[in-house]
C-alpha angles and dihedrals in degrees: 000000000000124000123197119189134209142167110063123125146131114302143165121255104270090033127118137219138177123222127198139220117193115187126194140165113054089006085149086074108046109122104191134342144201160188123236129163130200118208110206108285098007126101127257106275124188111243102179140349140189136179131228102274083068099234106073103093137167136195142211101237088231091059096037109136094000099073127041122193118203132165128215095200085188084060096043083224131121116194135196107215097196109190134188088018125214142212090237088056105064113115148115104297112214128188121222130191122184108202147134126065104283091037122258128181125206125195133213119239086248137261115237109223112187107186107189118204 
C-alpha cells in the first residue's frame, strides 16, 4: 500500500484544514489507518485512527472535539478535518495504514501544518 498526503499548509490559530490520505496499491487489504504528526524533537504521537468499517474511531485527548478522521473507502482516501488550530498543533502530519496478512504497515512522505498565533 502507498499513501500520499495533502492539505497542509500555513494558518492562523481558530482556523480549519483538511488534509488528505490517498491510498493506493492492495487497498482491498488495510485494515486501519491513521494520522500522526512529529514536532522537531518530539517523538511520533497518534492523533486519530479508524478501521475499516469506517465508524470506529479514536482521538488523541489533546485533539478531542477539534479534529474529526473519516475514510471514503470508494475513494481509497482517509482525511483529517482539524478544526479551531492551535499553536501547539502544528507538525509534520503523517499518514499511516496497517494492512496485508502478516501485517504491514506503510507510511506517507509527511504534510507540513504551521498554525500562527
Amino acid at each position: 500500500v502507498q499513501l500520499v498526503e495533502s492539505g497542509g499548509g500555513l494558518v492562523q490559530a481558530g482556523d480549519s484544514l483538511r488534509l488528505s490520505c490517498a491510498a493506493s496499491g492492495s487497498t482491498f487489504s488495510i485494515k486501519a489507518m491513521g494520522w500522526y504528526r512529529q514536532a522537531p524533537g518530539n517523538q511520533r504521537e497518534l492523533v486519530a485512527a479508524i478501521l475499516s468499517d469506517g465508524r470506529s474511531t479514536t482521538y488523541a485527548d489533546s485533539v478531542k472535539g477539534r479534529f474529526t478522521i473519516s475514510r471514503d473507502n470508494a475513494k481509497n482516501t482517509m482525511y483529517l478535518q482539524m478544526n479551531n488550530l492551535k499553536p501547539e498543533d502544528t507538525s509534520v502530519y503523517y499518514c499511516n495504514a496497517d494492512w496485508g496478512t502478516p501485517r504491514r504497515s506503510s507510511w506517507g512522505q509527511g504534510t507540513q501544518v504551521t498554525v500562527s498565533s
